[in-house]
C-alpha positions in Angstrom: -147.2 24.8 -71.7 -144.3 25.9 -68.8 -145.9 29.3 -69.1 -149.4 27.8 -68.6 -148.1 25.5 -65.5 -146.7 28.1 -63.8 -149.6 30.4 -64.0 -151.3 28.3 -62.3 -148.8 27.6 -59.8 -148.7 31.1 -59.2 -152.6 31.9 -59.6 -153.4 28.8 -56.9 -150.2 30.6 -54.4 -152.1 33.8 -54.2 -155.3 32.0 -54.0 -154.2 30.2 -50.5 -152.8 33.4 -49.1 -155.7 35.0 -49.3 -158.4 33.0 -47.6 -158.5 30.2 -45.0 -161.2 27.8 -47.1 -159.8 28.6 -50.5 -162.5 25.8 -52.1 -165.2 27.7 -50.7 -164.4 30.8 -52.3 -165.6 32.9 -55.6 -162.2 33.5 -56.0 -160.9 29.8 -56.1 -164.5 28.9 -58.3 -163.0 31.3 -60.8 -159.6 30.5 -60.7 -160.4 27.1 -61.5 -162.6 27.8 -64.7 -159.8 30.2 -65.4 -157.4 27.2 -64.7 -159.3 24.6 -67.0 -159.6 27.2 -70.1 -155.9 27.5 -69.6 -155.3 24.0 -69.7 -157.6 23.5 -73.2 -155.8 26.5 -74.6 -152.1 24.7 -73.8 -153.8 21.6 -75.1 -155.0 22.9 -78.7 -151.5 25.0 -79.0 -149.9 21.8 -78.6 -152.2 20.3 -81.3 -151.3 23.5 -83.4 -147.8 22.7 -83.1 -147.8 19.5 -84.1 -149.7 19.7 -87.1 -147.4 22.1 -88.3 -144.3 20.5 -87.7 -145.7 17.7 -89.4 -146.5 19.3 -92.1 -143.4 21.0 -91.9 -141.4 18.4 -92.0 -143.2 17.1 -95.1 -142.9 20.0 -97.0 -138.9 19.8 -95.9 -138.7 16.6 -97.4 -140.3 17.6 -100.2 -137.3 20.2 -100.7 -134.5 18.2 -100.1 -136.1 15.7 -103.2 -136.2 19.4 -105.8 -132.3 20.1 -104.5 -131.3 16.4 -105.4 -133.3 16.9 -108.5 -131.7 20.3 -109.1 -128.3 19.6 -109.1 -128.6 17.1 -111.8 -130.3 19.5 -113.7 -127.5 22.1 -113.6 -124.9 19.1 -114.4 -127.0 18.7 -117.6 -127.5 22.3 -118.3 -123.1 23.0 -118.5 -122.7 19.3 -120.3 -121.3 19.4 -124.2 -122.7 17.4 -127.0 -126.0 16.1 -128.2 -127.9 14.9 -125.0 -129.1 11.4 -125.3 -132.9 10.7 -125.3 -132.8 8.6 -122.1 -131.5 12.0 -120.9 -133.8 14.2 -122.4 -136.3 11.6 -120.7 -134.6 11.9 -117.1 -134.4 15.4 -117.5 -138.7 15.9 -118.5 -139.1 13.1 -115.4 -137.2 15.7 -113.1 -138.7 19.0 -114.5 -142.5 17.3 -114.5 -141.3 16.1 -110.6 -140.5 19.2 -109.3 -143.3 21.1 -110.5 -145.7 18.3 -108.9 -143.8 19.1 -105.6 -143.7 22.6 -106.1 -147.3 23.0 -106.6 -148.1 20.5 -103.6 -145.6 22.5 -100.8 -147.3 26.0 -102.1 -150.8 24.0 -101.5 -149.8 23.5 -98.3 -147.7 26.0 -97.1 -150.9 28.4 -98.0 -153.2 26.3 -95.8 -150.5 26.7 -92.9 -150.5 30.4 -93.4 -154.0 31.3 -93.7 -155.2 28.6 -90.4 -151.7 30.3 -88.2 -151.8 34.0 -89.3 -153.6 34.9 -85.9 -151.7 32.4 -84.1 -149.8 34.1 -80.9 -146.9 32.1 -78.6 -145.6 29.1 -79.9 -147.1 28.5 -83.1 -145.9 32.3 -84.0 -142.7 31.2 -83.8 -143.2 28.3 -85.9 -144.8 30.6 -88.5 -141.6 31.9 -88.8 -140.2 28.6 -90.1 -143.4 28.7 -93.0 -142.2 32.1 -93.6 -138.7 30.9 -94.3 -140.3 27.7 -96.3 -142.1 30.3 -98.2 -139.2 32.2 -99.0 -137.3 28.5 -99.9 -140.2 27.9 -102.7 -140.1 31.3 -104.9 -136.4 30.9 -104.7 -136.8 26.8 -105.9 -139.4 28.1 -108.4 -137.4 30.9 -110.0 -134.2 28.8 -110.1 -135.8 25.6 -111.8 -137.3 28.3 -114.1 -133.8 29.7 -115.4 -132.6 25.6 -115.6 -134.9 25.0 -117.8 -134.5 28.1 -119.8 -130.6 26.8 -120.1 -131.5 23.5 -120.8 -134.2 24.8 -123.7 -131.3 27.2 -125.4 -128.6 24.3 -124.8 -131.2 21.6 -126.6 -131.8 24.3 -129.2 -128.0 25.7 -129.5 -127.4 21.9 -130.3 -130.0 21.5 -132.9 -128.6 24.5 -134.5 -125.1 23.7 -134.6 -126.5 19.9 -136.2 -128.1 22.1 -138.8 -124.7 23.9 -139.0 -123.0 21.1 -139.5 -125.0 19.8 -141.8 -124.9 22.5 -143.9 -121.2 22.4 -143.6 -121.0 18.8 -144.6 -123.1 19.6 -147.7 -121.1 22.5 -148.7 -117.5 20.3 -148.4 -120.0 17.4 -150.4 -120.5 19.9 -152.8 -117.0 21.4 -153.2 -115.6 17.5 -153.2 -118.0 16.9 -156.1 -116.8 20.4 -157.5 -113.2 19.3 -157.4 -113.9 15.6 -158.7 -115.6 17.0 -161.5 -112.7 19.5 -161.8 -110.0 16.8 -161.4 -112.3 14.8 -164.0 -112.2 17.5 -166.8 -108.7 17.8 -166.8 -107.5 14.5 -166.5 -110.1 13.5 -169.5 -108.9 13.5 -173.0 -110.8 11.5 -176.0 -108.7 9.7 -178.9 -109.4 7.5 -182.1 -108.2 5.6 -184.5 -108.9 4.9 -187.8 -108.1 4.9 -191.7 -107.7 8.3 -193.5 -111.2 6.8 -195.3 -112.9 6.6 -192.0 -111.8 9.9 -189.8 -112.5 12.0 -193.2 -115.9 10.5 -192.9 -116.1 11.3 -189.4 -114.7 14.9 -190.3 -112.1 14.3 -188.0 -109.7 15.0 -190.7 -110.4 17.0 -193.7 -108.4 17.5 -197.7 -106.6 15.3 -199.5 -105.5 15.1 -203.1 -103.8 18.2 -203.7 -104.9 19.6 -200.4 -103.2 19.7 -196.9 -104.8 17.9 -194.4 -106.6 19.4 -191.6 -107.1 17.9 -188.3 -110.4 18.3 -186.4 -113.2 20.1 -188.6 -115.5 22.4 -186.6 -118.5 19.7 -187.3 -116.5 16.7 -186.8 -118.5 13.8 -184.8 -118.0 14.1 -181.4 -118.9 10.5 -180.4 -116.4 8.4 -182.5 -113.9 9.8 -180.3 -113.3 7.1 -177.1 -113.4 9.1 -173.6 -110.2 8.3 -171.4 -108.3 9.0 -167.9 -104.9 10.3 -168.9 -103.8 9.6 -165.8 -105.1 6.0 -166.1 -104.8 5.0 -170.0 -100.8 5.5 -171.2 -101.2 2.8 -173.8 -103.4 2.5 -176.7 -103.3 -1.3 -178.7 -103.5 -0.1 -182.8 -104.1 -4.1 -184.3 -102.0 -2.7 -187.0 -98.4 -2.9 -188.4 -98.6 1.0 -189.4 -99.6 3.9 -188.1 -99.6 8.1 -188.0 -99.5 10.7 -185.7 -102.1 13.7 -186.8 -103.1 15.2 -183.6 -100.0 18.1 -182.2 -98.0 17.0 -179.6 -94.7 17.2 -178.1 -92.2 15.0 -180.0 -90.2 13.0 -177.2 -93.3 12.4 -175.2 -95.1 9.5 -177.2 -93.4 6.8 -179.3 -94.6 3.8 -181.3 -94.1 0.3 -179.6 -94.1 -2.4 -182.1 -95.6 -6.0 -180.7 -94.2 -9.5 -181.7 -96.6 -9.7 -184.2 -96.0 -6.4 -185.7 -98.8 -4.9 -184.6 -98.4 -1.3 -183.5 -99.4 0.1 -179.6 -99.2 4.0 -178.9 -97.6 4.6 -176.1 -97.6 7.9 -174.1 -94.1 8.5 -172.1 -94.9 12.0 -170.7 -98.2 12.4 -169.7 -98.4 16.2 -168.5 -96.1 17.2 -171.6 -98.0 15.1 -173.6 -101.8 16.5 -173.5 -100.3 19.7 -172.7 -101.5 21.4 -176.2 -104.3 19.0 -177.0 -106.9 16.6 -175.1 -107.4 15.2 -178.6 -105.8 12.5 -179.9 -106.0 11.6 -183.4 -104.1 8.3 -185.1 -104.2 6.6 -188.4 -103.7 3.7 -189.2 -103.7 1.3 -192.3 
């Protein structure tokens, strides 16, 4: 508008110097249509102008709400551990956000381009400001882009170590349950009791008149024998006032304990020693 003002000043200078009756004159007549276009033309720049600032301003708003937004998303995208799902949540509300603003300044900002890209003085200048706007929105676009990329291979890096984990946990499941079941076998040993009558039948023992004795006869029955913890069971009640060793173990780790009553209890006093050549523990009694 200054340039305007003072081409008129100037215009209407030369005008007077030239002629006594300047309003009387073609060339004042044409000055002054010259001088009204001029003033519409200053009048619709200054329109131009501020529409764009306007919307401008707008679309800089519209930025400054994607950086806020950004620079919780890259917080998030360097954070350890599962995220939450009111996280996850926040972080889809910021994501969906963006792009809504994204898609509204590049709606806009095309408008501004396509009604100024003629535009001379002023709102030329201006244009440089939507150029720089322009410039501000790939740049926005490509970085959101590679947040969300981090975010995706964070969310899926965490799934797979939970899988990882899990798999873990199953394994150490399975080798606990290995070694309880290894700890089981060797700390299980089976015994009974019984008279000579009743383990023969049993072929726990086989022989007798003018034949040795043999102790555990490839078809003996299994499930006579009573299933115990060594480490748990160290003494066995016998309800009876005699009793004899036929299973093979070490000498000074067992002994007989006789009861006030005279009944007998077995009584193991070395428990490693003891089932060291046998998990099989035969008695009789009677």
């Amino acid at each position: 508008m200054k340039k305007i003002l003072l081409l008129l000043i100037i215009s209407t200078g030369v005008l007077f110097s030239c002629t006594n009756n300047p309003k009387e004159s073609k060339e004042y007549k044409q000055l002054q249509q010259e001088r009204d276009s001029l003033l519409m033309l200053g009048s619709s720049t200054d329109a131009e102008v501020a529409e764009m600032m306007s919307v401008i301003d707008d679309v800089e708003e519209n930025f400054s709400q994607i950086r806020e937004a950004e620079k919780y998303l890259a917080v998030q995208s360097t954070e350890k551990g599962e995220m939450s799902a009111n996280t996850k949540q926040r972080i889809n509300d910021n994501f969906k956000m963006i792009n809504e603003i994204l898609q509204k300044n590049k709606a806009q900002l095309a408008q501004l381009n396509k009604k100024y890209s003629a535009s001379s003085g002023q709102a030329a200048t201006l244009k440089r400001t939507i150029d720089r706007l322009n410039s501000e929105m790939q740049e926005s676009a490509v970085r959101i882009n590679d947040l969300q990329t981090e975010l995706s291979r964070r969310d899926e890096t965490i799934a797979q170590l939970s899988t990882n984990v899990t798999e873990l946990s199953g394994h150490v499941e399975e080798q606990s349950v290995t070694i309880r079941e290894q700890q089981r076998s060797l700390n299980t040993a089976y015994f009974v009791f019984g008279t000579m009558k009743e383990l023969k039948d049993q072929k726990i023992l086989s022989g007798g008149f003018l034949q040795s004795t043999k102790v555990l006869d490839g078809s003996f029955n299994q499930d006579y024998f009573l299933e115990i913890d060594i480490r748990e069971v160290t003494r066995i009640p016998l309800y009876d006032k005699k009793a004899k060793l036929w299973s093979t173990h070490p000498d000074d780790t067992y002994e007989f304990e006789k009861g006030s009553d005279g009944t007998l209890t077995f009584v193991v006093t070395d428990t490693q020693r003891f089932w060291s050549l046998t998990k099989y523990l035969i008695i009789e009694v009677g």
